[in-house]
C-alpha angles and dihedrals in degrees: 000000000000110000110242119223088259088053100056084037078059098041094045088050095058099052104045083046101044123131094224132049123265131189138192121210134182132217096266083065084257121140104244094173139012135171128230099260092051087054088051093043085058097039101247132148102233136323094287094070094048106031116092092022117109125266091244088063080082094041115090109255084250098059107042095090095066096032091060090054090041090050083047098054095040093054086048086054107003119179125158115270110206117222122282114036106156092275124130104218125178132192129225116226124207095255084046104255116141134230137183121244148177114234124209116192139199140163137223141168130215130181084349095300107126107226127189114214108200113190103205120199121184108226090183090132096045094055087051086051086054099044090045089048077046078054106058094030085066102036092057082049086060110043082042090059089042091056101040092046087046091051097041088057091052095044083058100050089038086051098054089052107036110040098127090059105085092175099057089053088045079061097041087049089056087047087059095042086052085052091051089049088051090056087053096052086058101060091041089050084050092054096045097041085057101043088054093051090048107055098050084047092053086047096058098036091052094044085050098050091048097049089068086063094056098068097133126084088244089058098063099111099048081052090056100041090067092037095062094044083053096061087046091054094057095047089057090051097060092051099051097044078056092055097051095046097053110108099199103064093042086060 
């Protein structure tokens, strides 16, 4: 099917206007395209001061080494590689400041040159979201250990003096079986906290990936449809994050 002018308008359109970055690359490991978000994710100016440069410019100095084998290999069997796949991938800013981010890529050829399209999303918040949930995790540990140890040192001096008084250890034995109630909790809490964070993080990585497919007028519903449970998503997210970090509840 040949692209009318409206198409590539259209398509034009979508990629200039995207809400995640997206990058071209060539086969020299040169970016050959890249959309406004992606220059604002990176901290650039406009397209002149990043197009041309290699790719590595945006990888952090201690990861290029690794990176240029893996972009050789890729361009000798490329296949598109969703987002999220248990890699820890950072970004390198102009001023030099890092960030981590989640890469999509995908590969096309045109008039028999080989091009990497790599979709970047900054997952700098979500990280935050899982080192807050770290947070708590290990602040209820540790208030956990504080009070067990706490209650173990009073059960043996009780014990010592109050042998003889059978009701007073029936209700330090229910003290110890409450602490033991309160570790569970926390792990339940953990579970939960994670499973919350994890479904309306599904939602949006799924919608995402599936935007890239809609690139044609027709497909504009569809388009909206995930964009709008992205925005939800999020929404629920942040709800979610403000319940968790309210201290108050927790207590």
């Amino acid at each position: 099917m040949v692209n009318t002018p409206l198409d590539s308008e259209l398509i034009q359109t979508l990629f200039n206007h995207s809400s995640i970055g997206i990058i071209v690359v060539n086969e020299k490991a040169e970016i050959a395209l890249v959309n406004q978000f992606a220059i604002k994710q990176f901290g650039y100016n406009n397209s002149d001061e990043i197009k041309g440069i290699q790719f590595d410019t945006l990888i952090p100095q201690r990861y290029r080494t690794n990176h240029s084998r893996y972009h050789e290999s890729y361009m000798n069997e490329p296949k598109s590689r969703p987002m999220g796949v248990g890699m820890d991938l950072y970004g390198l800013k102009k001023d030099g400041s890092e960030f981590p981010v989640e890469i999509s890529l995908g590969n096309y050829k045109v008039n028999g040159r080989h091009f990497v399209m790599a979709f970047v999303n900054d997952v700098t918040e979500r990280k935050k979201a899982d080192m807050a949930i770290v947070k708590l995790n290990e602040e209820l540990e540790k208030k956990v250990e504080e009070r067990t140890e706490s209650l173990r040192k009073t059960v043996e001096q009780l014990n010592e003096q109050i042998r003889e008084n059978e009701q007073i250890d029936k209700e330090l034995r229910n003290a110890l079986e409450r602490e033991k109630e309160l570790g569970e909790l926390k792990s339940r809490f953990v579970s939960v906290a994670s499973h919350e964070f994890r479904t309306p993080l599904s939602t949006i990585l799924s919608s995402t990936y599936l935007l890239q497919k809609y690139q044609t007028s027709e497909d504009q519903p569809r388009r909206e449809k995930h964009i709008q449970r992205i925005v939800s998503s999020v929404n629920l997210l942040t709800d979610i994050l403000n319940d968790f970090l309210n201290v108050g509840k927790i207590e």
